[in-house]
C-alpha positions, -999 to +999 in steps of 0.1 A: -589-098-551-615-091-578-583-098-606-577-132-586-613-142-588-620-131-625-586-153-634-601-182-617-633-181-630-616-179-665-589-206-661-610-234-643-652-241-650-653-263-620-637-236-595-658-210-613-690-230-603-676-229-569-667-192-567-707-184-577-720-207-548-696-193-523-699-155-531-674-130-527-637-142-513-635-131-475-599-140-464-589-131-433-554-122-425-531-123-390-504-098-386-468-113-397-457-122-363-446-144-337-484-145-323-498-157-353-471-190-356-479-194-318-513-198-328-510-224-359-495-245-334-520-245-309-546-245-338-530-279-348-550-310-354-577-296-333-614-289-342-621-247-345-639-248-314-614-267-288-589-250-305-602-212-300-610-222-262-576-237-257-561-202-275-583-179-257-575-200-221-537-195-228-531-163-244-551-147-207-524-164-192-495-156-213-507-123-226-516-111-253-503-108-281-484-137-276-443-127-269-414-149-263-415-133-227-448-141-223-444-176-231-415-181-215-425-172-179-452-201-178-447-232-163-457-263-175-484-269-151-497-239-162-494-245-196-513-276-191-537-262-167-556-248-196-555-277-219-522-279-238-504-311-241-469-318-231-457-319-265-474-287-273-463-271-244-426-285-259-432-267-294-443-231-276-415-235-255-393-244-284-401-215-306-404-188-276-364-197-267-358-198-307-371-163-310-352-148-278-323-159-294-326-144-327-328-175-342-367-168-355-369-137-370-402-124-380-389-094-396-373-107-422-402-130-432-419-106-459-393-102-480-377-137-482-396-162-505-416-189-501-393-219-499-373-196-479-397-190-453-408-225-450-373-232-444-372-204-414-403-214-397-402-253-399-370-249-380-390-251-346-398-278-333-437-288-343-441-262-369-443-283-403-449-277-440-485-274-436-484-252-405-459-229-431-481-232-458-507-217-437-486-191-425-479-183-459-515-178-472-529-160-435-500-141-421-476-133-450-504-130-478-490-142-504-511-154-535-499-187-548-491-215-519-510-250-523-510-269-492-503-301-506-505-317-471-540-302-465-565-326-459-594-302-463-581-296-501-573-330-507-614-343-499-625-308-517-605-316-549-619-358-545-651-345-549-652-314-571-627-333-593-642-365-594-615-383-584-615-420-570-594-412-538-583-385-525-555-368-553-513-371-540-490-337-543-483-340-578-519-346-591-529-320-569-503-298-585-519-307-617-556-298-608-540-264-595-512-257-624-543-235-639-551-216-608-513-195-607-510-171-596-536-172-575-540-206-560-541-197-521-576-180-531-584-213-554-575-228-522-599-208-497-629-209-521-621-250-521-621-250-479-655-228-484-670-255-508-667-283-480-674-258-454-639-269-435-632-240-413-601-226-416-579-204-395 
């Protein structure tokens, strides 16, 4: 981590501002499993807070950690009994019967790379890019995804950037093309700066 912050500090004055007002990089990771993707999907488009209580609510019912068994054995009145919505319900349902199969394999995930496991994961239904990319940078550790679809980066790089509206894929590419390898900790220092919680 300390190589990762020294290079960004080096490559980028505004992020190096950025890394001196937010202190040491804390990252915390999930274990590279089905759990972790069952949470990013509840985690979705929720606020931390009705988010955790949602998580917390389901995974006493289901068990945890989360399994395909687990999730599987619920019924949808249960499943909405402690806040989930239909469609939700639908995606944990979805990737549970996905992973019984064999069709979602979590094993394989670390050593496939990235476009690959985007590819893997966004098969089920309701996991998207972003959901991936966060997978990516929390689960699987790896060093060099930018959410482009993150709207958390997108109002941190507005502002830090100077930038009239908030910057599209490819000028967020450019803002980032310094930050390589390292631009999922470019990335957390920028969620830091806003003080976006992230997962």
């Amino acid at each position: 981590m300390r190589a990762a912050v020294r290079h960004l500090k080096q490559s980028d004055p505004i992020l190096s501002a950025i890394v001196d007002r937010v202190g040491p990089c804390r990252m915390e990771f999930g274990p590279p499993e089905f759990h972790s993707l069952a949470e990013a999907i509840i985690y979705q488009q929720l606020n931390g807070k009705a988010a955790l209580t949602i998580f917390k609510r389901f995974a006493d019912l289901a068990g945890k950690p989360l399994t395909p068994e687990g999730i599987l054995k619920l019924t949808d009145a249960q499943m909405h009994s402690v806040g989930l919505s239909k469609q939700k319900s639908a995606y944990l349902k979805d990737m549970a019967q996905r992973a019984s199969r064999g069709e979602l394999d979590f094993t394989r995930l670390a050593d496939m790379p990235d476009d690959a496991v985007i590819e893997h994961l966004t098969q089920v239904k309701g996991v998207g890019v972003w959901t991936a990319h966060m997978f990516l940078m929390f689960t699987l550790r790896r060093p060099n995804v930018l959410p482009t679809g993150d709207f958390g980066i997108r109002v941190a790089m507005k502002k830090h950037y100077r930038k009239r509206k908030l910057p599209n894929p490819a000028q967020m590419e450019k803002i980032a093309k310094s930050w390589a390898p390292y631009r999922s900790i470019a990335c957390w220092y920028l969620w830091q700066s806003i003080d976006v919680k992230t997962m």
